[in-house]
N, C-alpha and C positions, 0 to 999 in steps of 0.2 A: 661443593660450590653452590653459591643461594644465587638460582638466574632471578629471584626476585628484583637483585639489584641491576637487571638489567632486562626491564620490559619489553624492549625494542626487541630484542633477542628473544624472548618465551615467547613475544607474539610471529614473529617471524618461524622459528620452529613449530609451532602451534599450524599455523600457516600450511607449512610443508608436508608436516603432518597429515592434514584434511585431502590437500593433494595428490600425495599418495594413496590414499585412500579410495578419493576418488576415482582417479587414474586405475586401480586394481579392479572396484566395482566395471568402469566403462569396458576394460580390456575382458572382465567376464562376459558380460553383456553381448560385445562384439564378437565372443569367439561363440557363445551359446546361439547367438542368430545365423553366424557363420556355418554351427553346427546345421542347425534347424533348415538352414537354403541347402545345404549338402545334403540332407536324409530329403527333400523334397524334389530336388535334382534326380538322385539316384531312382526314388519310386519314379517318377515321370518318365526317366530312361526305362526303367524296367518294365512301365506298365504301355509303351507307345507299341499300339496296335495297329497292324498292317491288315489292310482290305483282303476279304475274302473271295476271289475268284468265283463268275459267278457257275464254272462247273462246276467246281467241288463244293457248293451249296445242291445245285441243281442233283449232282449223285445222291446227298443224305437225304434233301429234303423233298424231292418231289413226291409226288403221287401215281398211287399206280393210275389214275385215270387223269394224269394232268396237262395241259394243253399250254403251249405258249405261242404268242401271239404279237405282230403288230398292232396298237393302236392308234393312229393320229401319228403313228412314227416313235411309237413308243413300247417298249418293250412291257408285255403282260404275262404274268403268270395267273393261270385260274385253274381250277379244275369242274369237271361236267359229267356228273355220273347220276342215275336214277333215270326212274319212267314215272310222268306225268306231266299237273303242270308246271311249269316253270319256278322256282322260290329262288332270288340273290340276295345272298348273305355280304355283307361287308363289317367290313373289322374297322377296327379305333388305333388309335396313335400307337406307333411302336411296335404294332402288331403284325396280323398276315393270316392268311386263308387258313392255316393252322388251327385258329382261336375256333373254327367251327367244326373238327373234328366228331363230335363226339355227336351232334347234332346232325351231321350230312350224314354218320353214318346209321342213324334212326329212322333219318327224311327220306331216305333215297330208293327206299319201295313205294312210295307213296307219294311222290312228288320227284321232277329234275332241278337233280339242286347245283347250282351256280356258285361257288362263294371265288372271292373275287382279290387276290393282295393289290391293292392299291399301287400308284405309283408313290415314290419316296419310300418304300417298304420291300422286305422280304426279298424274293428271287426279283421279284418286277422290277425291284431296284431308282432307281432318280427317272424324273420326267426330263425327254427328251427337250424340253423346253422348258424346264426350272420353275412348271404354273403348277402351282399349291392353295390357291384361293381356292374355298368352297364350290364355286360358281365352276372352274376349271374342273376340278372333281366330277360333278353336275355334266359337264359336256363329255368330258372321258366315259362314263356313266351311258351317257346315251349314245355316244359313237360306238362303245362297247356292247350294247343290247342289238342295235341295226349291226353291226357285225356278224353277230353270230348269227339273228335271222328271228327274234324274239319279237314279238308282237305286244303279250301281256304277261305278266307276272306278279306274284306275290314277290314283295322287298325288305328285307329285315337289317336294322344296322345298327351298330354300339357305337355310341361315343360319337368319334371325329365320321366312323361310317352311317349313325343316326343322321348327324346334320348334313351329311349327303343326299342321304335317301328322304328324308323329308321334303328339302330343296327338291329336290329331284321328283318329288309327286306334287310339292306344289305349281310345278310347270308341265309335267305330263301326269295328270292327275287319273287319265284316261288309258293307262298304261298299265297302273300297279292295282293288281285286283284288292288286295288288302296290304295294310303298309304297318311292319311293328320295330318302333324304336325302346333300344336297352340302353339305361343311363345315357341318353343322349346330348348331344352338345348343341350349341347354338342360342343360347342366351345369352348374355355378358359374363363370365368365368366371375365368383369372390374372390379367386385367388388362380396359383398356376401351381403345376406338380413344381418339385426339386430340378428335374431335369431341363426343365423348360425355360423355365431362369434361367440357368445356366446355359443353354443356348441362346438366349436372347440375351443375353450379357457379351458385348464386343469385346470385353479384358478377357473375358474367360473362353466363351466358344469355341477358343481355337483349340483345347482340352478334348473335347466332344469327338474333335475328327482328329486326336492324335493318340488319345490315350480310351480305353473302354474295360475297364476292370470291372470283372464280374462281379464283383459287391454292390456297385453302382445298381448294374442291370436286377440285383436281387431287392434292394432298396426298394425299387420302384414297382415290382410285385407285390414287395409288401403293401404297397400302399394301395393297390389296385385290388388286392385280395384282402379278404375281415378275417379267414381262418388261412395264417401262415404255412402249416402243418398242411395243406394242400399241395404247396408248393416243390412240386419236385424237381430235383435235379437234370430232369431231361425236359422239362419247360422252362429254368434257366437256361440252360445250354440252347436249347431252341430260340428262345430270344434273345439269347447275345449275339450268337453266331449270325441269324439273318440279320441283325442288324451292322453286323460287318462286312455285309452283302459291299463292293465299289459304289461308290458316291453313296450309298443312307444316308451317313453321318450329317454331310453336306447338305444334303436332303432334307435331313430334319433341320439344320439349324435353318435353313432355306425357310421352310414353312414356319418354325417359331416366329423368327422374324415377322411373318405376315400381323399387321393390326386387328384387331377383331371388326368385324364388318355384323351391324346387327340386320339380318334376314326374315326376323320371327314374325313382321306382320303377315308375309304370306302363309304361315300356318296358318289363319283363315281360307284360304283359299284350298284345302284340302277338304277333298270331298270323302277320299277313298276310307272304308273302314279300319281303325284304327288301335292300333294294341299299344300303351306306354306301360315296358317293363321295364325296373328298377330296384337297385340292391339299395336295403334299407342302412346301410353303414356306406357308401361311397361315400371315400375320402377326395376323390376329384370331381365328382359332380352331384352339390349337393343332393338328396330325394326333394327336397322342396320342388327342383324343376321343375318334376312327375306333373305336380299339377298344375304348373303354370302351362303345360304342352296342350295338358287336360281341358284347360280353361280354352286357349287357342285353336283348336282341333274339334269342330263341334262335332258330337258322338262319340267320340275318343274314351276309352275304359282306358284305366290304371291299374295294376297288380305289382305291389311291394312284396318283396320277398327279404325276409327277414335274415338277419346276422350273414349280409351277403354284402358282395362289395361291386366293385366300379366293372369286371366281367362274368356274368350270369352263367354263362353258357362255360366257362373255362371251373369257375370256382364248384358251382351248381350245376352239371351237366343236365342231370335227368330233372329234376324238379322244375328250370327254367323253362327245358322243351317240352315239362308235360299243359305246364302253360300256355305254351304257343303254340301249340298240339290243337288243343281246345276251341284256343281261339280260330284258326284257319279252320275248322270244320263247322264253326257255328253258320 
């Protein structure tokens, strides 16, 4: 048969042709997204993590010398062992009194050493009052030194516990006999980790406090550490688990949320002697800072430590405290 003789008819079939075609691509299409919401469904099912009771942290993780505490109405966890004088250690985003191990247990013939897991962290778990601004740190900070009965002290802080402790001697400057900030925070961030985004993202956060896959929590080691190969398996496990501490999650997304507030012109106002240490590969805060601290901090020394990343004292144990060794005896 010649459908030539009948164009109306070849273009019509031609037509129907296309349609079904179409129609098969869309019906692929729909059922491969279909697919793809079902494998994304199921991981979310799979991966939705239940809060970890704060006894059965407090059994694995505390310390034999560990103390817990009200603060302002807030529950604290710190630990308090050595003879001399006073040294408080504070730790950075995500962290906990943990991060100073290797360090408290060097200092602590030679110095009382303090290290401190913040509120929104670890066993301490959320502020009884949801205050995560620097400035609230800063007050917990010193309602926490008049607690325990502390007068002066040496203050050492990484990270989110730098820009405490600096804050914190630019108001009681009369307080901290020497004051040394590791990768510290408090200038305007170039950017934010993986994580943090994603807590400050409203579509997404709600992820954060439902689901906590240990790939995540390894992701973001890597990025805090320049030598992977450090990273063991029982400092994943440590930071996952406290951070499934009740309410963290909330905690953290709590304080993402916070704007950045710039503070940095009272770093003039710091009298006390000054140590900026810094891992020359942080990926979350660039080394540049080092000397803008440098710049702000008159008398302030700077020590870069090479092929080292955003926790010194975690990645580098000995080399960072033979630094800060140094310094506290000059």
């Amino acid at each position: 048969m010649d459908f030539t003789q009948f164009p109306g008819l070849l273009t019509h079939l031609k037509g129907e042709f296309k349609y079904f075609v179409y129609m098969d691509r869309f019906k692929q299409i729909i059922t491969a997204i279909i697919f793809v919401l079902f494998i994304l469904f199921v991981l979310f099912i799979s991966n939705i993590t239940d809060g970890i009771p704060l006894e059965e942290l407090k059994a694995e993780f505390k310390k034999k010398n560990s103390r817990f505490v009200q603060v302002d109405g807030t529950f604290v966890h710190y630990v308090d062992e050595g003879v001399g004088a006073p040294l408080i250690l504070l730790h950075g985003t995500g962290a906990s009194l943990h991060t100073w191990d290797y360090w408290a247990e060097r200092l602590k013939d030679r110095y009382r050493v303090l290290r401190i897991t913040l509120p929104g962290f670890g066993i301490s778990g959320p502020h009884s009052g949801n205050k995560y601004e620097i400035k609230d740190y800063v007050n917990f900070l010193e309602s926490f030194v008049k607690q325990i009965g502390i007068k002066k002290f040496y203050l050492a802080g990484n990270s989110l516990g730098g820009s405490i402790a600096w804050l914190y001697t630019s108001i009681y400057d009369e307080r901290v006999k020497k004051l040394i900030l590791i990768n510290s925070s408090g200038f305007e961030p170039d950017g934010m980790p993986f994580v943090i985004k994603i807590a400050r993202n409203k579509y997404l956060n709600f992820l954060i406090k439902k689901i906590s896959p240990q790939f995540l929590v390894k992701k973001s080691l890597k990025e805090v550490f320049y030598d992977d190969n450090r990273i063991s398996k029982s400092i994943v496990d440590r930071y996952y688990k406290l951070n499934l501490r009740e309410g963290n999650r909330q905690a953290f997304i709590d304080r993402s949320l916070i704007d950045f507030t710039d503070h940095t012109l009272r770093l003039k106002k710091i009298k006390s002697k000054t140590l900026i240490l810094w891992g020359q590969n942080d990926d979350w805060i660039n080394v540049k800072f080092a000397q803008k601290f440098k710049t702000m901090i008159k008398g302030s020394k700077v020590s870069i430590m090479n092929e080292t990343g955003h926790i010194p004292m975690e990645e580098r144990p000995f080399e960072s405290l033979k630094i800060v060794e140094e310094f506290l005896v000059e």
